[in-house]
C-alpha positions in Angstrom: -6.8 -2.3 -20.1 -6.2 -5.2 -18.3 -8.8 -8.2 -18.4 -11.2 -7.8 -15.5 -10.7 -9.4 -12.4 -13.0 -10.4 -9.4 -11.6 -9.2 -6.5 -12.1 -9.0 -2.7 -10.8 -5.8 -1.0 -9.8 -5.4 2.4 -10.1 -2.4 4.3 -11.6 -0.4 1.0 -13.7 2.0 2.7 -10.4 3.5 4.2 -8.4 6.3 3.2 -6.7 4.8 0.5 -9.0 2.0 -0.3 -12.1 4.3 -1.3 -10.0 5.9 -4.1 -8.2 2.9 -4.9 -11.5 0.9 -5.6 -13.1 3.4 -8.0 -9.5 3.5 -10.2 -9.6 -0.7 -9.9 -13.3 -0.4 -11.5 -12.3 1.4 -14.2 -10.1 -1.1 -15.5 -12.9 -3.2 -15.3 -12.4 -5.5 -12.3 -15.5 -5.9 -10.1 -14.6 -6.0 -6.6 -16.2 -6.9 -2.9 -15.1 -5.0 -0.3 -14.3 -6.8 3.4 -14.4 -3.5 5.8 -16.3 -2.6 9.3 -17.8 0.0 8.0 -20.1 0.6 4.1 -18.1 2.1 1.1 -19.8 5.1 -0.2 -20.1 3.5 -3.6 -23.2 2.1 -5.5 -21.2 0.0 -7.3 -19.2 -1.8 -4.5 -20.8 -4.2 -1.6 -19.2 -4.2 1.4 -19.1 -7.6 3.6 -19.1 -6.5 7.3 -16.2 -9.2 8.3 -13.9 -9.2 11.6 -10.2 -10.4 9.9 -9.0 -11.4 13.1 -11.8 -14.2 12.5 -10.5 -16.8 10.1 -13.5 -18.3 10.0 -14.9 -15.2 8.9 -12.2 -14.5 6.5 -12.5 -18.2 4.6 -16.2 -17.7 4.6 -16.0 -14.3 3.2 -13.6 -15.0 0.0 -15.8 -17.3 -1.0 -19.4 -15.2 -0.7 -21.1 -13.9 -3.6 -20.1 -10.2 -4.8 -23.4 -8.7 -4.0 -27.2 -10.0 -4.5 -27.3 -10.5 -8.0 -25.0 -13.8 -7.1 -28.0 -15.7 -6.3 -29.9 -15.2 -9.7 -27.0 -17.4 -11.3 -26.5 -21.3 -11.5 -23.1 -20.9 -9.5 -22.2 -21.5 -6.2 -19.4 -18.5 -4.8 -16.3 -18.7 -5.9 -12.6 -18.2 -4.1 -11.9 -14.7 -6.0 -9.0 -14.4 -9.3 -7.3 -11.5 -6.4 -7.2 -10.5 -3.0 -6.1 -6.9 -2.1 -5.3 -6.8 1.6 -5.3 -2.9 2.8 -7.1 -3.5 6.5 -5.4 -2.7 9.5 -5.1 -0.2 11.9 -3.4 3.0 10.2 -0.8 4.2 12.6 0.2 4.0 16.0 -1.6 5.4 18.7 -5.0 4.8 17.6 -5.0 1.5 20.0 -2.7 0.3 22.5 0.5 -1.5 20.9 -0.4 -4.7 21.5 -3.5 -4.6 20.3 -1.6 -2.3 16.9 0.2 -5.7 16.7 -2.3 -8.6 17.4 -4.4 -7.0 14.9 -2.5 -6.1 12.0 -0.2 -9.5 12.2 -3.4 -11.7 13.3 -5.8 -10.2 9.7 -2.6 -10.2 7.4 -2.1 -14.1 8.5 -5.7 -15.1 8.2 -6.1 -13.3 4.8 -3.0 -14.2 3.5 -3.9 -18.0 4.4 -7.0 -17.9 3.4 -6.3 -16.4 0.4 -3.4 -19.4 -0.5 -5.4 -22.3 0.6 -8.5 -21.4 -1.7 -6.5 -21.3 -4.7 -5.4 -17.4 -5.2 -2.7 -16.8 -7.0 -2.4 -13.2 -6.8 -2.1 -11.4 -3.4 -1.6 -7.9 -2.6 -0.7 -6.6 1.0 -0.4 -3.0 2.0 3.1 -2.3 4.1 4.4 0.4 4.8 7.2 3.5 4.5 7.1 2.9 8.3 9.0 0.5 8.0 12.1 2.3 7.1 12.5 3.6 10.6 12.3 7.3 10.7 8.7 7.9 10.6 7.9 7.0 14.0 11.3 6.8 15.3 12.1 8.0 19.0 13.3 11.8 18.2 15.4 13.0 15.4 16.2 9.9 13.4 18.5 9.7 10.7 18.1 7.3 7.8 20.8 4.9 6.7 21.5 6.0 3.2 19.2 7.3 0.2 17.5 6.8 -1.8 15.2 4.2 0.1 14.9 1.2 -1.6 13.7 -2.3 -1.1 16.8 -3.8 -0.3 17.4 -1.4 2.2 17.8 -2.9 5.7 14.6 -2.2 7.5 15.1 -1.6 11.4 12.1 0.5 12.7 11.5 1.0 16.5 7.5 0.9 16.4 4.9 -1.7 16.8 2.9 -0.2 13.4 5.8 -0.7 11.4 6.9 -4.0 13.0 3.6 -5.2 12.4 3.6 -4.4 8.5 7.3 -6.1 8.4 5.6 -9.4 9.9 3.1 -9.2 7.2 5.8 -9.1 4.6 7.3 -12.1 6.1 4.3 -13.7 6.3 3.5 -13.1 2.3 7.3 -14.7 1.6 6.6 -17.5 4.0 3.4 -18.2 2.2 4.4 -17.9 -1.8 7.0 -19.5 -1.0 4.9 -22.8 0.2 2.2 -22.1 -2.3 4.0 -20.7 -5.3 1.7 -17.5 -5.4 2.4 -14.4 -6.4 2.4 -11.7 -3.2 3.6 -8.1 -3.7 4.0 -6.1 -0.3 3.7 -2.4 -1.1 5.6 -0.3 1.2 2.8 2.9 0.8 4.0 6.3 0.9 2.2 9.0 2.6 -1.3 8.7 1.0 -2.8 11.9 -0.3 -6.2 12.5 -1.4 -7.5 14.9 -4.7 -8.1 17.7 -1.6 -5.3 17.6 0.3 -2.9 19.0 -2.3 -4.2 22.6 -1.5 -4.6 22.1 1.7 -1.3 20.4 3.0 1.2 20.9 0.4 1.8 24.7 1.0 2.9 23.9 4.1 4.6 20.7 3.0 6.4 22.8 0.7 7.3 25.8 2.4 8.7 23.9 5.4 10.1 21.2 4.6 11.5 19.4 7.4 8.3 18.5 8.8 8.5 16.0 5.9 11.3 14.1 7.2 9.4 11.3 8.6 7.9 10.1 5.0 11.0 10.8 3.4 9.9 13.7 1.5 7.5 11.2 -0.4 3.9 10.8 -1.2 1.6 8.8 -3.2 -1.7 9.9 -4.5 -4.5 7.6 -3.7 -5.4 7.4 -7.1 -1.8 6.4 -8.4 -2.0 3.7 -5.5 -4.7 2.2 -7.8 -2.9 2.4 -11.1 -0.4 0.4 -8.8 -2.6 -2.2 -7.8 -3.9 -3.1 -11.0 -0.7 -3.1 -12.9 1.0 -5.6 -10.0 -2.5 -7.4 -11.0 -1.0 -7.9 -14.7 2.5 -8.6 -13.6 2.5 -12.0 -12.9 5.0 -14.9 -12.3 6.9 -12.6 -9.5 6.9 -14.8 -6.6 7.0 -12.8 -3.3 8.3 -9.1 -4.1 8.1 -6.2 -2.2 7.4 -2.7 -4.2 7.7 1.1 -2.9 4.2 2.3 -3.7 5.2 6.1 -4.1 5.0 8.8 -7.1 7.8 10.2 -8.9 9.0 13.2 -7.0 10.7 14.8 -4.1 8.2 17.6 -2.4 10.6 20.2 -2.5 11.5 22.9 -4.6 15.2 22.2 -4.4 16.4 19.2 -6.6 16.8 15.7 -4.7 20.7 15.8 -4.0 21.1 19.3 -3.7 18.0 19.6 -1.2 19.3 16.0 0.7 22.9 17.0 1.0 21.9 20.3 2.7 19.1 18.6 5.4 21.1 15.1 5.8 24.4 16.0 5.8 25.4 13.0 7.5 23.4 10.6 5.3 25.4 9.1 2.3 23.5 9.1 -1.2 24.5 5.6 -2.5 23.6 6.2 -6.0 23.1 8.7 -8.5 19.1 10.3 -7.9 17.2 11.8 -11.1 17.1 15.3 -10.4 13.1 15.5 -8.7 13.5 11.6 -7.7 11.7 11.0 -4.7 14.2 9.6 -1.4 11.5 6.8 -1.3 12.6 5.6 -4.4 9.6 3.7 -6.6 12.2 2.7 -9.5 11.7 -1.0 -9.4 7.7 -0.3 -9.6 8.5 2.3 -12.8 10.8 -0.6 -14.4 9.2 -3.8 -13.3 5.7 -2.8 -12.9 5.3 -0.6 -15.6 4.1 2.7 -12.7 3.4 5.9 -14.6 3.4 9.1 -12.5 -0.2 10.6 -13.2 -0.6 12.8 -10.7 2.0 14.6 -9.8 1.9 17.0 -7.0 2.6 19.9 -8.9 0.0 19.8 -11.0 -1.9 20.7 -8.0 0.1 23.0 -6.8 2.6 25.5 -7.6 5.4 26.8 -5.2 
C-alpha cells in the first residue's frame, strides 16, 4: 500500500471518477472532490467549484477537505496530488466551442494552479479520442497497431483536440516547474454493470468496437492506475494509455486485426489477447495489473 496522500479530485462524481475515488480510498489517500454536482460517498466532500474560474480553482486547492479542518491548529494546505478528470465527456453534449473553451480553459487553470502552489504530482485525464478514429468523419482507418504513445495523434474532433491541448499544456508546465504530470489517454470506461449488459453485444459484433479500438478499461482498474502513477515518481511529463489487458474479441489480436483491418500494418509483434490500445508502458513502467478482466464477467 502506498503512503496516503491528500488529494483533490476533479470531476469525481463522474462516470469514472465515482469508482475511481472509492479504489483511491482504499489505499488510504483521503481525497476532496471539485465537481458541480455531490459524490454519493459519506466519506468524500465535494467543493461545488466552476474550473473555468481560476480564482475558484486557486481558492479551492487550498480549502480544507471537509469540516473537521477547522477543529485543527492549521490553516489549508495546497494538496500532496491533484487528479484532474473534469470536462465535458464527449462531443455533442455542448456546442464545439464551448467542448473546447471548456475542457482547455479547466485543464489550464488546474494544471497552473496546481504548479504554482507547489504540487508535484499532477494527473490529467486524456483521452483514446485522441487517436482519431473514434469520432472520425465515417469509416476511419487507424495508422498502424497496436496504438501506442508515440503514435502520431491526428483526430478531426474538437473533444479530442481539446484533451491533446491539455497534454500540451501538462508538458508545457513540468517542464517550467519540474513536476511530475502523467496524461492518461482513457479507454472506454466500463462500470461493474455494464459487463452483462454491453459486452454481449460488444462481443458478438464486433465492429461496432472500432472506434475504441477494441479496448476498455474498467473504472476500477482506472483507480489502481491512478494511485500507482501516484508512487511513480521522478517521470517528468509522460503520457500513459489507461486501458486493461485485452482485446474484446473472441479471435486472438493479429488474427482478429488482420481480418477487420486489412489495410492497417501491425508494427510489432502483439501478445496473443493484447489489446490494439496497447497499455504496455503502464504494465512495465507503472507497475498496471489487469484485475478485472472482462471475461471474468462474461463468457462468450
Amino acid at each position: 500500500m502506498s503512503e496516503g496522500k491528500r488529494i483533490v479530485f476533479t470531476g469525481g462524481s463522474g462516470k469514472a471518477g465515482r469508482h475511481v475515488i472509492p479504489e483511491l480510498l482504499k489505499k488510504g489517500h483521503t481525497v476532496l472532490n471539485l465537481d458541480l454536482v455531490p459524490l454519493d460517498n459519506p466519506d468524500v466532500f465535494t467543493l461545488k467549484t466552476d474550473l473555468t474560474d481560476s480564482g475558484q480553482v486557486f481558492n479551492a486547492l487550498t480549502t480544507h477537505f471537509n469540516y473537521t479542518g477547522y477543529e485543527g491548529l492549521h490553516i489549508p494546505q495546497a494538496p500532496d496530488v491533484v487528479i484532474h478528470f473534469a470536462a465535458y465527456a464527449r462531443n455533442m453534449l455542448v456546442p464545439d466551442n464551448e467542448c473546447f473553451k471548456g475542457n482547455v480553459t479547466a485543464t489550464y487553470n488546474v494544471i497552473e494552479a496546481a504548479c504554482k502552489l507547489g504540487v508535484k504530482k499532477i494527473i490529467i485525464a486524456s483521452s483514446e479520442t485522441t487517436y482519431g478514429v473514434c469520432f472520425a468523419q465515417g469509416d476511419a482507418d487507424y495508422d498502424h497497431f497496436p496504438l501506442e504513445e508515440d503514435y502520431d495523434v491526428n483526430p478531426m474532433d474538437t473533444y479530442a483536440l481539446s484533451k491533446l491541448c491539455g497534454e500540451r499544456t501538462a508538458r508545457t508546465f513540468a517542464h517550467r516547474f519540474g513536476a511530475d504530470i502523467y496524461a492518461f489517454r482513457i479507454g472506454n470506461v466500463i462500470e461493474p454493470h455494464e459487463y452483462e449488459r454491453d459486452f454481449p453485444a460488444y462481443v458478438n459484433n464486433p465492429m461496432t468496437r472500432k472506434r475504441n479500438a477494441w479496448s476498455y478499461v474498467d473504472a476500477r482498474d482506472l483507480g489502481q492506475l491512478c494511485d500507482l502513477a501516484i508512487q511513480k515518481s521522478g517521470l517528468g511529463f509522460q503520457v500513459f494509455n489507461a486501458t486493461n489487458d485485452t482485446i474484446t474479441t473472441k479471435e486472438p489480436t493479429e488474427e482478429f486485426l488482420k481480418k477487420a483491418c486489412p489495410n492497417t500494418p501491425i508494427k510489432r509483434k502483439l501478445g496473443e489477447w493484447e489489446g490494439p490500445l496497447s497499455n504496455r508502458k503502464a504494465r512495465e513502467v507503472l507497475g498496471f495489473k489487469d484485475i478485472h478482466n472482462w471475461r471474468n464477467y462474461y463468457k462468450p
